[in-house]
DRENBARO-209703 format. One record per residue (C-alpha): x, y, z. Coordinates in steps of 0.2 Angstrom, whole numbers, padded with zeros to 4 digits, always signed. Layout:
% residues N
XYZ...
This chain:
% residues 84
+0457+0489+0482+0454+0480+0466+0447+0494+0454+0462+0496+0442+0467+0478+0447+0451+0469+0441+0453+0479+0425+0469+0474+0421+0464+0453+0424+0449+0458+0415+0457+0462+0397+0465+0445+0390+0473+0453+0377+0484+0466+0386+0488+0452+0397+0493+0440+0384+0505+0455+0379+0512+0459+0397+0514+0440+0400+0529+0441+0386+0538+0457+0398+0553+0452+0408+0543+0461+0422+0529+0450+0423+0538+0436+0422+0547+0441+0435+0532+0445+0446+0525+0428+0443+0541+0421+0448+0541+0430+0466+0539+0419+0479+0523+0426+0488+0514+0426+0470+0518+0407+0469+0514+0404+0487+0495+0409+0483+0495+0402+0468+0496+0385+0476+0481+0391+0484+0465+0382+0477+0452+0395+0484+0462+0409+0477+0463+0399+0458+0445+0396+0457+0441+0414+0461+0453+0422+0448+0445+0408+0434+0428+0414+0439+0431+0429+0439+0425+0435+0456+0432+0449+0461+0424+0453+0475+0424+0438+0483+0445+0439+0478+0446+0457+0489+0440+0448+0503+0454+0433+0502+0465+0435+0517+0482+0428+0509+0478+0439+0494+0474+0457+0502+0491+0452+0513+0500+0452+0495+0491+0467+0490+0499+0476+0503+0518+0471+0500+0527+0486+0498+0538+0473+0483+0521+0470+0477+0515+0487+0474+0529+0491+0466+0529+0476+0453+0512+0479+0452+0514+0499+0446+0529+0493+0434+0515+0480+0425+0503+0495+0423+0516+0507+0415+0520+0493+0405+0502+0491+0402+0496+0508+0396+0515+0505+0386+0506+0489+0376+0490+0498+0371
């Protein structure tokens, strides 16, 4: 579930890039992601870095499998593969 996912959080600097694109901030901006970012668990995960642990997170595998966020999700990595 993570593979591609994990990548993408893993290189900062194509991240740094995407977080300027209208469509990340719009991600960011929908409601389910800032419900679990309140979540402290979930925050502490992403800042460590454990993925693993992170597929296992009920809130966040519910968000993974939102058909809204699927499709922000696959608009971030065309505009990722677009940033290289």
């Amino acid at each position: 579930m993570l593979g591609e996912f994990s990548n993408f959080f893993g290189d900062l600097n194509q991240l740094l890039k995407l977080a300027k694109k209208p469509e990340f901030q719009q991600f960011l901006a929908n409601p389910k992601v800032q419900e679990l970012m309140k979540d402290e668990l979930f925050r502490k995960l992403v800042q460590e870095k454990k993925f693993l642990k992170l597929a296992t997170h009920k809130q966040f595998q519910e968000l993974m499998r939102d058909p809204e966020i699927q499709t922000s999700l696959e608009n971030l990595k065309r505009n990722a593969s677009h940033a290289k």
